[in-house]
SETORMI-876391 format. One record per residue (C-alpha): x, y, z. Coordinates in pm, whole numbers, plus 50000, padded with zeros to 5 digits. Each point is the difference from the previous one (the first is absolute). Layout:
# residues N
xx yy zz
X Y Z $
...
This chain:
# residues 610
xx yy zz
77815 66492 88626 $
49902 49690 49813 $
49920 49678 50097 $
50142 49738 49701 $
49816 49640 49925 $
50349 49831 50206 $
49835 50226 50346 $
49874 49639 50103 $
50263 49741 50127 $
49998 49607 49927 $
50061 49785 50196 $
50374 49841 50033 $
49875 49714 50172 $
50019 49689 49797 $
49816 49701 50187 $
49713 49808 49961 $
49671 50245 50028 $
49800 49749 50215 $
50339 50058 50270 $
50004 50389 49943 $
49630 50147 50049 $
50130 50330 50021 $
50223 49928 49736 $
49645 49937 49760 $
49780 50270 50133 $
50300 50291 49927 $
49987 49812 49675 $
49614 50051 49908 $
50042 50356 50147 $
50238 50067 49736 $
49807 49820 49747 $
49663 50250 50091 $
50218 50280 50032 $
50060 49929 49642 $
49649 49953 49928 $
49968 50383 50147 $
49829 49825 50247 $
50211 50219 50314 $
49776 49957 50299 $
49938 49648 49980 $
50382 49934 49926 $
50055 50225 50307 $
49831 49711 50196 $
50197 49751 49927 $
50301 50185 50025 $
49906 50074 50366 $
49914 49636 50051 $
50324 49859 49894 $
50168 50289 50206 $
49809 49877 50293 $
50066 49653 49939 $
50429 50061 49978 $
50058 50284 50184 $
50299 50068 49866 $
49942 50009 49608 $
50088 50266 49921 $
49867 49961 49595 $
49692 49946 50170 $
49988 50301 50252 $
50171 50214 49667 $
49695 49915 49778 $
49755 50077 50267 $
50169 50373 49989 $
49980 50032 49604 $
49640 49929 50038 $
49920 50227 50287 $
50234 50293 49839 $
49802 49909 49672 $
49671 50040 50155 $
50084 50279 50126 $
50024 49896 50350 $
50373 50143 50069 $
50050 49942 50359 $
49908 49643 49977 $
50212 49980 49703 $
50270 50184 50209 $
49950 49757 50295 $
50029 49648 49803 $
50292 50134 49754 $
50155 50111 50378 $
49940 49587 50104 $
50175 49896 49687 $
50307 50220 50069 $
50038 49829 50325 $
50000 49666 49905 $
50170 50048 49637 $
50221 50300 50091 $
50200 49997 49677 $
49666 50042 49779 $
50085 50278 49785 $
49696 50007 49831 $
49788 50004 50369 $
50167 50286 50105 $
49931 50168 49626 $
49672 50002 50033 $
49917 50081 50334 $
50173 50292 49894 $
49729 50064 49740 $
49744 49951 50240 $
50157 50266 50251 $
50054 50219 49719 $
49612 49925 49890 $
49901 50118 50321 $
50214 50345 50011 $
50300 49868 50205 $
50228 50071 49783 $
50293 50007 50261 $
49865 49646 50125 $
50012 49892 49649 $
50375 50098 49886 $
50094 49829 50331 $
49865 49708 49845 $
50149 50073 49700 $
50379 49997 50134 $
49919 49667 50162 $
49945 49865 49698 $
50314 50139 49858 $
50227 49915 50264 $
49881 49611 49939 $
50072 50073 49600 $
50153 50300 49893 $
49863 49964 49667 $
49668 49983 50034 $
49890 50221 49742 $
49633 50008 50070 $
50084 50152 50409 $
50170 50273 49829 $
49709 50058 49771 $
49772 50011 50262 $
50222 50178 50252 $
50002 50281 49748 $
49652 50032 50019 $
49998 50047 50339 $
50222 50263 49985 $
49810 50180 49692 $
49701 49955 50240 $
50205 50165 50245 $
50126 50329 49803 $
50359 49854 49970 $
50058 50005 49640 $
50327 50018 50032 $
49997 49657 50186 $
49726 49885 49743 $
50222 50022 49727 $
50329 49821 50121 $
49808 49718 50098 $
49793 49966 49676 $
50396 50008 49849 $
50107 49730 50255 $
49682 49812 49832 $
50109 50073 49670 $
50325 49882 50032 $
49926 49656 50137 $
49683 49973 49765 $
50095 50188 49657 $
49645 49880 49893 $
49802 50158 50283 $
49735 50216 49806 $
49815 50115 50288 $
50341 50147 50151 $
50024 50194 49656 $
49669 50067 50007 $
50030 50161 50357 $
50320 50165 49881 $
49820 50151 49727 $
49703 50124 50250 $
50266 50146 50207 $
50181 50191 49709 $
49681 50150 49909 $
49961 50171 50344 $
50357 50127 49936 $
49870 50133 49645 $
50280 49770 49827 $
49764 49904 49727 $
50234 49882 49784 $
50114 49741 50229 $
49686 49933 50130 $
49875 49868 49659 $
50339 49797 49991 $
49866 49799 50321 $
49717 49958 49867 $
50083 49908 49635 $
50215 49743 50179 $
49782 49883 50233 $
49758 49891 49697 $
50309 49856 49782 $
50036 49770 50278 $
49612 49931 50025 $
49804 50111 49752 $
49688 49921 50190 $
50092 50197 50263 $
49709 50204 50009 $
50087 50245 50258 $
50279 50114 49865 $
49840 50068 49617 $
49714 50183 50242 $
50316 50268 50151 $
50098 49996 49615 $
49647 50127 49928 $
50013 50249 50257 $
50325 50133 49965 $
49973 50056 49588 $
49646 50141 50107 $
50203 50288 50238 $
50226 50021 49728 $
49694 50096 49756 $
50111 49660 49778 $
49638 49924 49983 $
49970 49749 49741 $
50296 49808 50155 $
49855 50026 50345 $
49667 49852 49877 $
50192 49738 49841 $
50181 49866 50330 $
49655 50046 50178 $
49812 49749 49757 $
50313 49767 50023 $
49962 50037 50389 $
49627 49924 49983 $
50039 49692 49715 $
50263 49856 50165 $
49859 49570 50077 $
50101 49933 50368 $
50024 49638 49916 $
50275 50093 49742 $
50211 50272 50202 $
50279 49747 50093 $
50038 49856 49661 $
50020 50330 49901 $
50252 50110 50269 $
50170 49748 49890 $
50029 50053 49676 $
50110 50339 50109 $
50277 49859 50160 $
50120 49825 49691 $
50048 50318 49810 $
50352 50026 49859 $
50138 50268 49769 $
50218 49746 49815 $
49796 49689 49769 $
50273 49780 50068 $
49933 50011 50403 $
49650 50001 49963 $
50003 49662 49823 $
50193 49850 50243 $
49822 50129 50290 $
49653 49975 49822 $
50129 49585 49899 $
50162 49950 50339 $
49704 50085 50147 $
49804 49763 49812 $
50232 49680 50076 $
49937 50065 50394 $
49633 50052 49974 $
50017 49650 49829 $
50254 49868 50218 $
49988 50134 50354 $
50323 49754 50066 $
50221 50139 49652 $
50316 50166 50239 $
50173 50092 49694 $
49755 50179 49845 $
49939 50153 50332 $
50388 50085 49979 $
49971 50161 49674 $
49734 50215 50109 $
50147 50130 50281 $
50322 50106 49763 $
49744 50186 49731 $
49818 50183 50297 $
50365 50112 50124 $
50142 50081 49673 $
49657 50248 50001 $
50067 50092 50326 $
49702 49836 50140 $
50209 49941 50288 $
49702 49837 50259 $
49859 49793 49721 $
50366 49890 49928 $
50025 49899 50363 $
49660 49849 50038 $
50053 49779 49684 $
50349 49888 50170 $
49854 49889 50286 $
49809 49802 49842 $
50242 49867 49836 $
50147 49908 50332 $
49656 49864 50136 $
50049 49746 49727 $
50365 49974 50052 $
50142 50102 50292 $
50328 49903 49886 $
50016 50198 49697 $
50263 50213 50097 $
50000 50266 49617 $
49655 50059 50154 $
50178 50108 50357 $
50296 50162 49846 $
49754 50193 49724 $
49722 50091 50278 $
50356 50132 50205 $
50062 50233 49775 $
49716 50175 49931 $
49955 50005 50382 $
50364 50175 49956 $
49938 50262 49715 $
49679 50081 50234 $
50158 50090 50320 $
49880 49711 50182 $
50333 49920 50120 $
49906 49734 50315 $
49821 49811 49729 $
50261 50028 49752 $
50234 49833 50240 $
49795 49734 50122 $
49948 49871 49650 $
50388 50063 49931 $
50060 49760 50295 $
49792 49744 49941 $
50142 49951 49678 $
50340 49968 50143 $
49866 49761 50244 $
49864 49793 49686 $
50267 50007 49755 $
50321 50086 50172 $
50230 50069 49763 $
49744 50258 49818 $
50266 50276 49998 $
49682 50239 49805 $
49836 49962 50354 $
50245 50108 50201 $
50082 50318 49728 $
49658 50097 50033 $
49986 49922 50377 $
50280 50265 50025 $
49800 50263 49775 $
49733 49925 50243 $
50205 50048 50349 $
50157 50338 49840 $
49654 50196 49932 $
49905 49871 50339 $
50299 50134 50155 $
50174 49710 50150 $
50375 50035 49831 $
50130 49692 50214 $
49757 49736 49846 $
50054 50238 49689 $
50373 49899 49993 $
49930 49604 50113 $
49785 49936 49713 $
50206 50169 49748 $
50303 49792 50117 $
49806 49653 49976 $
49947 50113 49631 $
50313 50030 49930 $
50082 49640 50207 $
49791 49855 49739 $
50124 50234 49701 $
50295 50130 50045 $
49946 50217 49643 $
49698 50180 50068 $
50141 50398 49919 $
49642 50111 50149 $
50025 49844 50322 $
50365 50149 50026 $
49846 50295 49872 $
49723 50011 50310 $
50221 49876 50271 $
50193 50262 49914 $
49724 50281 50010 $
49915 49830 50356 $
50361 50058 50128 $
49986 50347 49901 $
49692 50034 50204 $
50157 49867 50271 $
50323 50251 49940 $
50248 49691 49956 $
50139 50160 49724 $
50286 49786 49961 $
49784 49702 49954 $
49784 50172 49766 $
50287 50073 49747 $
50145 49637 50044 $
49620 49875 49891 $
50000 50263 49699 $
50338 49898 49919 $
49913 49574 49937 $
49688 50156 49786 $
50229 50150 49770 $
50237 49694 50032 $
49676 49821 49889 $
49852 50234 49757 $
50257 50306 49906 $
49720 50105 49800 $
49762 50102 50325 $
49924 50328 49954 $
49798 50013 50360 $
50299 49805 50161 $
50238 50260 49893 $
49788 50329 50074 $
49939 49858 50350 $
50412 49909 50061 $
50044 50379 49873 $
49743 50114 50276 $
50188 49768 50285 $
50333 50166 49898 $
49861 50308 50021 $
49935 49959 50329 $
50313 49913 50059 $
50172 50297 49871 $
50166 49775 49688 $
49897 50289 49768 $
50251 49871 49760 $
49863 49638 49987 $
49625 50131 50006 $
50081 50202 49626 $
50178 49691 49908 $
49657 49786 50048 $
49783 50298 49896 $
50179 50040 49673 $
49980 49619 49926 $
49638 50014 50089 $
49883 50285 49757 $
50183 49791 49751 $
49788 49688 50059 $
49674 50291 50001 $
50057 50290 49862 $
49651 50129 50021 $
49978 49992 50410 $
50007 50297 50137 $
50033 49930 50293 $
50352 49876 49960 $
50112 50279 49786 $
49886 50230 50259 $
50203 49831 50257 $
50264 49983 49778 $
49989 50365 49964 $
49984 50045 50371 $
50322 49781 50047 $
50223 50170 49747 $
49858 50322 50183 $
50170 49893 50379 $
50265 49903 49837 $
50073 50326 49823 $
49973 49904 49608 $
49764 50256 49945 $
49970 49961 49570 $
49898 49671 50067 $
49733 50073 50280 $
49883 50253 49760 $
49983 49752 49729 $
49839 49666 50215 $
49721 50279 50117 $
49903 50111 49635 $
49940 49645 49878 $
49808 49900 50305 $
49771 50311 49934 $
49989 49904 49631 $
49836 49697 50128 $
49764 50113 50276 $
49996 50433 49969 $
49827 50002 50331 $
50247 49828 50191 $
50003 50307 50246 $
50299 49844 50178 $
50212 49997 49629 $
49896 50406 49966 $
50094 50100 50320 $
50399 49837 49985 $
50008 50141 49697 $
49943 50347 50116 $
50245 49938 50269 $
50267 49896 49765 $
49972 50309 49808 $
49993 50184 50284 $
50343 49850 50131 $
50110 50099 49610 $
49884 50330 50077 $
49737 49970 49732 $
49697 50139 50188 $
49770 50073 49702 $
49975 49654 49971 $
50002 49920 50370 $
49717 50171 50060 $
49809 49869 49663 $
50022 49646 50113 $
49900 50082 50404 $
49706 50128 49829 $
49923 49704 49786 $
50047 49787 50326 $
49785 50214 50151 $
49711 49981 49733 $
50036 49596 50053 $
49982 50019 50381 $
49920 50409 50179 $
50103 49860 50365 $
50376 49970 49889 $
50093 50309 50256 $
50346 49885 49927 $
49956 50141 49628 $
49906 50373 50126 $
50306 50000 50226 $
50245 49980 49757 $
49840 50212 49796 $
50014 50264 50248 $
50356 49880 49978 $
50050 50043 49615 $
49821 50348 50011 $
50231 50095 50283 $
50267 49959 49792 $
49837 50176 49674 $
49982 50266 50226 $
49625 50024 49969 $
49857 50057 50411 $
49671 50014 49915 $
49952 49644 49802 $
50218 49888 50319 $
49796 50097 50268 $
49702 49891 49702 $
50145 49646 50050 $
50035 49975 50363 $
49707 50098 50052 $
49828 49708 49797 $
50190 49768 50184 $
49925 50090 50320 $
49669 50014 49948 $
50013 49621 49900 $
50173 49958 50361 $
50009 50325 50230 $
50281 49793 50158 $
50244 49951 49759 $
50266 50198 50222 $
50215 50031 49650 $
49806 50198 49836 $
49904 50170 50292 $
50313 50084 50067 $
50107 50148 49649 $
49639 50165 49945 $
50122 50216 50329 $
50335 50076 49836 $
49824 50059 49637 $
49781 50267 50189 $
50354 50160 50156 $
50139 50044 49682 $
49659 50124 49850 $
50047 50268 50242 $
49648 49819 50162 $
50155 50067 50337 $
49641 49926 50232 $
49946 49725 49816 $
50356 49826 50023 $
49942 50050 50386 $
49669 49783 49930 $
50101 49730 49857 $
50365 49946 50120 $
49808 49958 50414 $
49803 49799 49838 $
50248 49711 49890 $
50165 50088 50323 $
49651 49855 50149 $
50117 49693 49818 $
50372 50008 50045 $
50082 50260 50308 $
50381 49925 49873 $
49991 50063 49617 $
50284 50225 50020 $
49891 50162 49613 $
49667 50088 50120 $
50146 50223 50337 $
50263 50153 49766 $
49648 50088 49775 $
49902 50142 50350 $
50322 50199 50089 $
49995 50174 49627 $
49611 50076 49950 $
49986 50118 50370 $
50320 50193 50013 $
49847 50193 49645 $
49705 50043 50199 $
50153 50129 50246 $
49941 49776 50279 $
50339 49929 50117 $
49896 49821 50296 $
49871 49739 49791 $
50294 49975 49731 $
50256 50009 50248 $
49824 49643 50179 $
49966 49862 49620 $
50341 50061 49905 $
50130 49873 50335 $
49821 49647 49924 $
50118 49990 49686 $
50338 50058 50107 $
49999 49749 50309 $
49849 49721 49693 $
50350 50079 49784 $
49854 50163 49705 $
50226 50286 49827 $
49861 50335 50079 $
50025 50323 49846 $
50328 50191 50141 $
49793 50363 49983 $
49693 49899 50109 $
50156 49848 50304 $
50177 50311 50073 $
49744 50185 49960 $
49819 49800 50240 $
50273 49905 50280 $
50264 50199 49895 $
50229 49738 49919 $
């Protein structure tokens, strides 16, 4: 856990100092706090404290210096006084966690922790120290996700990486190990801990020249110069273009703190590197300047958006709608936003009020579509496809989504209609020839399913899904050489497709060859021991086979599944009646009977008589 220069609070009080006494002495505490001067600033900071009971910047500062002398449950009691009278102090509730988790309480501290991060969810620096809690604990597990929460919400977060990379070398993934760490120096080069776990993992590694190397850096390393260095770290892009503008960007707000557009800019060169939290940090300043500025809200929505942060994504979204109205890029994105968050109602409002203020936008038609799908209006959803294409004929997404909807509505002749326009307008998606493929198939026009299945696997030759109809097509042609070649091309793609060893059990039923039958059920089942078809026909393969113990076997045990299945008690009444139990084949063969299937005439005589 470490304590950063911001640990000490200022003052938000803004009158006169001969009004506010304890307003000055939290002042000078600060001031000889950064002198390194702790235990005289602790004075004052328990002399303003005393003097307004209820400042709580006051009774927070008097903790920092207690948990930085050391003196943790005095630091724990004063952080405990600011809570109370500032209970939505993040940062109070942060440390006092350290200072728990300083003293061994780790449980105490994670509880302090979550407080934190119920006030602000994105926090970054709880979850960092929540996860070393846990690590302190023996819950690496729980370590982890929370140095990945941390990481998320603070891409730059070198001590995360530099944990992650600790934690990867207890796992023995070395190779990602040095990743953390290699990227925990990229973003501060000064980082000195993090060249020191370089040193010692090269030095486990036997890279000894390399680990002396990162040990030197470690040792050279200027404290006074670690942030510039971090932050020249954090500059580092790939691409000379984006480093300019970052690197000149940079340079304009350093010389003028008040410059929102160059604040702007920088935010849009940190997301086009996806530098996501710098992004967002230099919009908000942007808005700190100009609280009106609503690109800055609408660009600071959307990374929100592409991050998963949907609550924040859709308070932006609104407030832009609140600003400028008739924005219908707002309300588009608003929609995006209420979709990934689940909420298909305010999903469908916003997409109409784009298309109150433009009635041509194809995507929103396009999305509101999608959303009535969700909702299983499919009528709606074809209507919305169908004014895309009014709008645009040339939508390829409109039209593979109106093929989908009829689909779904059994229109199998309108779906090919739509599919076959839309592998004109992209012939390379093969997606759509697939699905083309699979339409001609239900409705019969094999030479074409065959054909629509080919070119899809010309384009992608693992689409498993392309293989497998394939085979089945030949099949139905009764071409079961290449049946079974292309069930087991589907199944080098994707080995769970127990659908793929079924019919070939099928096919070699037909070839007449029991043993690659039985072969093939087998492999299926034992992808799911209760997939009652091939349960079923594995007992019947094993009748034929003359197997007549092992028929019994597995025909009682899809019974287990399916007491009725009528096949698998006729499997009984023949294996049992050869094995002479004619107890037994007489009660299969009556089941099977009472279900309707078609019996054999002599075995049933033999049996009953009849």
């Amino acid at each position: 856990n470490v304590l950063p220069g911001e640990a000490f609070l200022t003052s938000a009080i803004h009158l006169p100092e001969y009004r506010d006494p304890a307003h000055i002495l939290n002042t000078r505490g600060i001031e000889k706090a950064a002198q390194g001067d702790i235990s005289s600033a602790l004075l004052d900071f328990v002399a303003a404290s005393k003097i307004r009971k209820d400042f709580s910047v006051a009774l927070h500062n008097a903790g920092i210096a207690h948990g930085i002398m050391g003196q943790y449950d005095d630091a724990i009691a004063f952080l405990k006084m600011a809570a109370d009278a500032d209970p939505l102090s993040v940062r109070t509730f942060n440390y006092a966690g350290v200072f728990y988790g300083l003293k061994g309480m780790y449980e105490e501290a994670i509880q302090k922790y979550r407080k934190a991060l119920v006030i602000d969810p994105y926090y970054a620096d709880a979850y960092y120290n929540k996860g070393v809690a846990y690590g302190a604990m023996g819950l690496y597990a729980e370590e982890v996700d929370c140095y990945v929460r941390c990481i998320e919400i603070e891409p730059n977060s070198f001590r995360a990486y530099n944990n992650l990379g600790i934690l990867y070398g207890m796992f023995g993934m070395t190779t990602e190990e040095e990743k953390c760490y290699r990227i925990a120096v990229s973003i501060n080069p000064g980082f000195s801990g993090a060249y020191h776990n370089l040193g010692v993992l090269y030095f486990s590694l036997g890279i000894y020249e390399e680990a002396a190397e990162n040990f030197l850096k470690a040792l050279s390393i200027d404290g006074s110069l670690a942030e510039t260095s971090y932050n020249l770290g954090t500059v580092y892009v790939e691409t000379g273009e984006y480093e300019k503008a970052i690197e000149r960007y940079l340079e304009v707000v350093s010389a003028y703190p008040l410059h929102h557009e160059a604040y702007f800019e920088l935010g849009a060169m940190y997301a086009l590197t996806g530098q996501m939290a710098e992004a967002v940090r230099s919009f908000d300043k942007v808005l700190e300047i100009d609280p009106a500025n609503v690109q800055a809200i609408m660009a600071r929505g959307r990374i929100y958006l592409s991050r998963g942060i949907f609550r924040r994504a859709i308070q932006d979204f609104v407030e832009v709608t609140y600003r400028v109205p008739d924005m219908a890029d707002a309300y588009y994105y608003l929609g995006l936003a209420y979709a990934e968050a689940g909420l298909p109602e305010e999903e469908i409002a916003s997409y109409l009020k784009v298309l109150e203020i433009d009635p041509a936008r194809v995507d929103a038609y396009i999305n509101l579509g999608a959303a009535f799908s969700e909702k299983g209006e499919i009528r709606k959803e074809i209507v919305c496809y169908r004014r895309a294409l009014e709008l645009d004929p040339g939508s390829f997404t409109a039209r593979y989504n109106l093929a989908a909807a009829y689909r779904t509505e059994g229109l199998i002749e309108k779906e090919i209609e739509e599919l076959e326009k839309a592998v004109d307008l992209d012939p390379g998606h093969a997606e759509a020839r697939y699905n083309l493929g699979s339409s001609y198939q239900v409705a019969g026009i094999l030479g074409r399913a065959l054909e629509q299945y080919t070119k899809a696997l010309e384009i992608d030759p693992f689409h498993s899904g392309a293989h497998y109809n394939l085979g089945s097509v030949y099949g139905a042609l009764g071409d079961h050489d290449r049946e079974i070649e292309h069930y087991k091309a589907a199944l080098a793609v994707d080995p769970s497709m127990k659908e793929c060893y079924y019919n070939m059990g099928l096919a070699y039923n037909d070839m007449g060859s029991k043993a690659l039958e039985i072969e093939s059920y087998l492999k299926a089942l034992a992808i799911d021991p209760e997939f009652i078809e091939a349960r079923v026909n594995l007992a019947a393969a094993f009748c034929c086979y003359g197997k007549m113990d092992l028929a019994v076997k597995h025909a009682r045990k899809a019974l287990d599944l399916d007491p009725e299945n009528a096949s698998a008690n006729y499997t009984i009444a023949i294996a049992n009646y050869h094995l002479g139990d004619i107890v037994s084949a007489r009660s299969g063969l009556e089941k099977a009977r009472s279900s309707g299937l078609q019996v054999d005439a002599e075995l049933a005589r033999a049996l009953f008589g009849d």
